[in-house]
Steps between C-alpha positions, in 0.01 A plus 500: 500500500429149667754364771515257732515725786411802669790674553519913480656523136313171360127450541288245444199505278183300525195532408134487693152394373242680626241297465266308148511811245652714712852661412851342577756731654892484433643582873895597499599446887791531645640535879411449868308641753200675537305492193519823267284548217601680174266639243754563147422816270423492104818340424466205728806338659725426234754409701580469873689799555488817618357547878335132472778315609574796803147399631543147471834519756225582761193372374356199301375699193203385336471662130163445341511556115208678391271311237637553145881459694715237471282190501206642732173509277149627562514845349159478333383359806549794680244737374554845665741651767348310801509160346899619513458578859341235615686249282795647721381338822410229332916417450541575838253281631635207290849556601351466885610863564317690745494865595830566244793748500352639133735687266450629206644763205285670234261256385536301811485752716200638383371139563634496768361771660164408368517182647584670864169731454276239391612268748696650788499231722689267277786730441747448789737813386541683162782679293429632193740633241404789248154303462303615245105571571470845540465810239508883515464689178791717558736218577351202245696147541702443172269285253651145496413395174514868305849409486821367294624231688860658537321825587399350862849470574621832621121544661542238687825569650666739665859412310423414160853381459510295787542133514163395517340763315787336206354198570145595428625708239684159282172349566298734284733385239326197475204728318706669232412346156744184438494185397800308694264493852600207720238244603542622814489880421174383283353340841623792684314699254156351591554484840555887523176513271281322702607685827371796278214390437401430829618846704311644140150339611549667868656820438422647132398739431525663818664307832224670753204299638451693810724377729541829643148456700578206643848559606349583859388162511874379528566412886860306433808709632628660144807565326490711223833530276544683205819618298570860494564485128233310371371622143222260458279617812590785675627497821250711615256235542686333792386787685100433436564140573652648816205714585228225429641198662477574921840506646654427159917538502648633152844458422640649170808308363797705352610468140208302436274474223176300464670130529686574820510142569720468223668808503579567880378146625740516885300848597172350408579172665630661758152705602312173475672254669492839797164558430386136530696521871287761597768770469407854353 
């Protein structure tokens, strides 16, 4: 994942201190421009793929791994939901950012958005894809861990037999009971458990916190995406994120499921790189 450069398909990885017994942060980066922010969902950023790279032909693309990720650390130093938040700005500030283009999807766009309410001024402009963060009885958001791990696959995506849903799919191989594992499907193994653990501590056993009342509080110009055939929270949640942030735009993404940055990464790219030019 390390390179010497920061070029669109290959970026480079470093890692910040953020200060005596504070947490270190693994930050992927790749790109020119204006900076661009990107908060990753439960499964991290396994690999630069997907809509990163499309962001990074216009932008220079910060990727913050949350704690638990990659080699960031700190997870029992973050002791509730705002320590998350706040622990946010605290990347930002040490990468010298101010007033960001934030994006996030699912897990990072829930902390995303909480970020922008709790702090408006500091968020320059926001996108946020299917974030989690919200809840209506009628419509609950698929449990995360009440699952097989092949099970998330066709939830997640729109195609189950697409190429990245196949991709994610020989992945969950790596749990089936054998004994001819790889070192590095074994280290792949505990990397994908200690993501877990961390979007566990956050979002079990439900992922609501009440970041519906504060959604007002956002001020940044929003873009709200969402694929029209995601499975793991319902599409009609884009339209309450719609209603609660002022002058919020939503776009819905065709044959889309919950990962549309994997799935139809060029129309999600595409509304960003619009939205961060002020386009509707």
């Amino acid at each position: 994942m390390t390179g010497s450069g920061v070029e669109n398909g290959t970026p480079r990885s470093r890692v910040l201190q953020l200060g005596v017994e504070r947490p270190a942060v693994e930050v992927l980066e790749a790109g020119e421009g204006a900076p661009l922010v990107f908060l990753h969902g439960a499964g991290g950023v396994p690999a630069w793929e997907g809509v990163l790279p499309l962001l990074a032909g216009q932008y220079h693309v910060y990727a913050p791994l949350l704690p638990g990720f990659g080699q960031s650390t700190g997870l029992d130093y973050l002791q509730d939901q705002f320590d998350l938040f706040l622990h946010g700005f605290d990347v930002i500030e040490a990468l010298g950012i101010e007033r960001p283009y934030l994006v996030g999807e699912s897990l990072g766009g829930w902390i995303a958005a909480e970020m922008a309410a709790l702090r408006p001024r500091d968020v320059g402009r926001l996108a946020l894809a299917a974030p989690i963060g919200l809840w209506r009885d009628e419509s609950p958001v698929e449990d995360l861990f009440g699952h097989m791990v092949h099970e998330m696959v066709p939830l997640l995506f729109h195609d189950p037999t697409g190429p990245a849903a196949q991709r994610m799919l020989a992945l969950t191989q790596l749990y089936s009971d054998k004994d001819d594992r790889s070192e590095e499907q074994i280290e792949t193994l505990i990397a994908l458990a200690r993501g877990f653990r961390t979007a566990a501590k956050f979002l079990f056993p439900v992922p609501e916190h009440g970041l519906e009342h504060r959604l007002w509080r956002i001020t940044a110009p929003t873009l709200v995406l969402w694929g029209e055939g995601d499975r793991f929270v319902a599409p009609c949640y884009a339209e309450i994120f719609g209603e609660k942030v002022g002058g919020a735009c939503v776009r819905m993404i065709p044959d889309a499921g919950h990962l549309i940055g994997l799935e139809r990464p060029q129309p999600y790219a595409d509304a960003v790189l619009a939205w961060g030019r002020g386009e509707r």
